[in-house]
N, C-alpha and C positions, 0 to 999 in steps of 0.2 A: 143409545147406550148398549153397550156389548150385553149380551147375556150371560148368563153364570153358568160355568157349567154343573153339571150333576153334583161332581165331586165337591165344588165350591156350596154348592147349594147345602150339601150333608154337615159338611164343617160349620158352615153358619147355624144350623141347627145344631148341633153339637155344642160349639162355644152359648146356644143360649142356654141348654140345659144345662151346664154348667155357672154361668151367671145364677143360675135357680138353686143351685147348691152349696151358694158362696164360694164356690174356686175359680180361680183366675186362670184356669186352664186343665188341659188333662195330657199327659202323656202315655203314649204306646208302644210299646215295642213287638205287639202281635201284627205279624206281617200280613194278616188278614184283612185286619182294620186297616191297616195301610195302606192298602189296596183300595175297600174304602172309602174312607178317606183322599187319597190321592191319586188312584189310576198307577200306583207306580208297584209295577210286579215281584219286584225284587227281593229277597230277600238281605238282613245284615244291616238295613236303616232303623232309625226311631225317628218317630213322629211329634210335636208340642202343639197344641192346640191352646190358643190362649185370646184372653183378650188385647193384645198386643200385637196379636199375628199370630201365625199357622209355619213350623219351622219343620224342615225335615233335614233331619243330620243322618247324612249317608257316607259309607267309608269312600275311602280317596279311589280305589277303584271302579264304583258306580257312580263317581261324581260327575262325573260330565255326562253320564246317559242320563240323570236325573234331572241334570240341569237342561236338560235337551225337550226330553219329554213331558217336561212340567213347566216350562214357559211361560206357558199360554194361564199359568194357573192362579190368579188373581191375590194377590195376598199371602203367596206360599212362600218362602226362603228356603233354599235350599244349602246348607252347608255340608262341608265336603274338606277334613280336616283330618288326620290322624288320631289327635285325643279330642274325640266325639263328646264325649264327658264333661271335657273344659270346656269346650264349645256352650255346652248345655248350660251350662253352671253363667257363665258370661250371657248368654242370652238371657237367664232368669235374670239377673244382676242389672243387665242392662235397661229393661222393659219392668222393674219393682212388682216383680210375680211374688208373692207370697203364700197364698195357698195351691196346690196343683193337686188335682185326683190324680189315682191310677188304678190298675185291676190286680191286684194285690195274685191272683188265680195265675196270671201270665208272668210274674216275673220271680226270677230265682231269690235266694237271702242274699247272696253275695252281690249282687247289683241294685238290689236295697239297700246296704250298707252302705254301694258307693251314693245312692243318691241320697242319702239320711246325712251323707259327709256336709254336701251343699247345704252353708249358712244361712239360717233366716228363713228358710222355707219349710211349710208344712207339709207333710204327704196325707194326703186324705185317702183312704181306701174308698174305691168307688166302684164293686165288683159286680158285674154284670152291666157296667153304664151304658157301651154298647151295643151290646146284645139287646135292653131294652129300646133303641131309637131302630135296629135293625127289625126287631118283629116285623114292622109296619113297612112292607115293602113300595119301593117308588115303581113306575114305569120301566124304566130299563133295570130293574133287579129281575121280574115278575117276567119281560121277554127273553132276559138271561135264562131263568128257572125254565121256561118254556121250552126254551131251544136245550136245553141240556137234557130236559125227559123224551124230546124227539131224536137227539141223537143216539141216548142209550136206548129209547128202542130199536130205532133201527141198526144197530151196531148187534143187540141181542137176536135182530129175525136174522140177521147174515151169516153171525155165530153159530146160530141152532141148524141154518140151512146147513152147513155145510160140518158140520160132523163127521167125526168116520172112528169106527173101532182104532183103537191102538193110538191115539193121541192122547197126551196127559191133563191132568187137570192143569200144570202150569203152563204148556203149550195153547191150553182153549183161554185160559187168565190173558196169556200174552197176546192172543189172537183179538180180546175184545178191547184189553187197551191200545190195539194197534190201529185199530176200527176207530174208537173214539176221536184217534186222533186224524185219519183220514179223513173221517165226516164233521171234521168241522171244532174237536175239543181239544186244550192242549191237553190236557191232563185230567186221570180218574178222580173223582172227590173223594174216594177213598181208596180200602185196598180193596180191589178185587178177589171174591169168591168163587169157586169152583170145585164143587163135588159130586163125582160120584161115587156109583154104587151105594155102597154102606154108611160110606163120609156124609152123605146127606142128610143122616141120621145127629148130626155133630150141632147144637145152637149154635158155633161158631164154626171155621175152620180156616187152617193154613192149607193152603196147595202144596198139594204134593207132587210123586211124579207117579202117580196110579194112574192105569190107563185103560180109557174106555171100553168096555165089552156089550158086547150087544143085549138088549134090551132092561139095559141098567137103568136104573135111574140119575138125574143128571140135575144139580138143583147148581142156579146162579141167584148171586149177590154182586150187582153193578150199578153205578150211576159217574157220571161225569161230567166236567166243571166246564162253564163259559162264561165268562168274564169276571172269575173272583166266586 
């Protein structure tokens, strides 16, 4: 019997905590869960998660890389359509979904309204549903987290090694996401900090172009993403 992958594994537990809630599914549109949820990076898709099946409606432009790199993915449907919307509407229709959560936090009023249009169906608010199934991290989430605190550090000793008066805080910014991604990240999990002097004094701060002098002080704020 083939194995399931990760991704397959999360959905399954997903569509049960759902069964637990009486919904017949949950819809996404945060491209994080998507991810996820389905290994697919992209943004500009939504995801259905149901007892009928697991459907991702990606625009006509990412159609065919989704249908490429999700193949392999047991139960998934990928659609790949113009009016995304209709698609969704016909799938619920077709498979007699009746109630679906969602995260009421991730989605605008005006895309509420479109889904509140689709007949027969309830929208259950269900805010926070994955954030609570993500606390509890699997195996490869936990050596993702790993390798992301080995990268940003050593992307920080390379940073710090090399310092020099007269370079700016956006210059040192740009320096350590450029690091991140050499060693191994595509991208910062957030924005990058960098202050000196006085700026460090700041609970927050935007980068500026102030530029280092000698024996200032130099405070960073970094970390950076592997695998979602």
């Amino acid at each position: 019997m083939k194995k399931k992958s990760i991704y397959s594994q999360r959905r399954i537990k997903l569509r049960e905590r759902c069964s637990g809630k009486k919904a017949d599914g949950f819809l996404t549109f945060d491209q994080c869960v998507i991810f996820y949820l389905t290994g697919f990076p992209t943004a500009g898709s939504f995801l259905l998660i149901s007892k009928a099946g697991d459907f991702l409606f990606a625009p006509l432009l990412l159609g065919e890389q989704a249908k490429t790199l999700l193949k392999s993915e047991s139960g998934l449907t990928v659609f790949s359509e113009s009016k995304l919307l209709k698609s969704l509407q016909t799938t619920i229709a077709n498979n007699h979904l009746r109630t679906i959560g969602y995260d009421a936090s991730k989605m605008t009023v005006s895309l509420f309204e479109e889904l509140t249009a689709i007949r027969k169906v309830k929208w259950t608010a269900l805010n926070g549903f994955i954030l609570e199934q993500r606390m509890i991290k699997d195996e490869i989430e936990t050596e993702a987290i790993s390798n992301a605190c080995q990268i940003s550090i050593q992307s920080y000793l390379i940073c710090v090694k090399h310092l020099k008066e007269g370079q700016t805080e956006k210059d040192t910014a740009h320096q350590l996401e450029s690091l991140f991604y050499r060693n191994g990240s595509p991208k910062e999990g957030f924005e990058t900090i960098v202050a000196f002097g006085e700026h460090s004094a700041y609970p927050h701060h935007a980068v500026t172009d102030k530029r280092l002098s000698k024996n200032s002080v130099v405070l960073m704020d970094l970390g950076c993403t592997v695998e979602g």
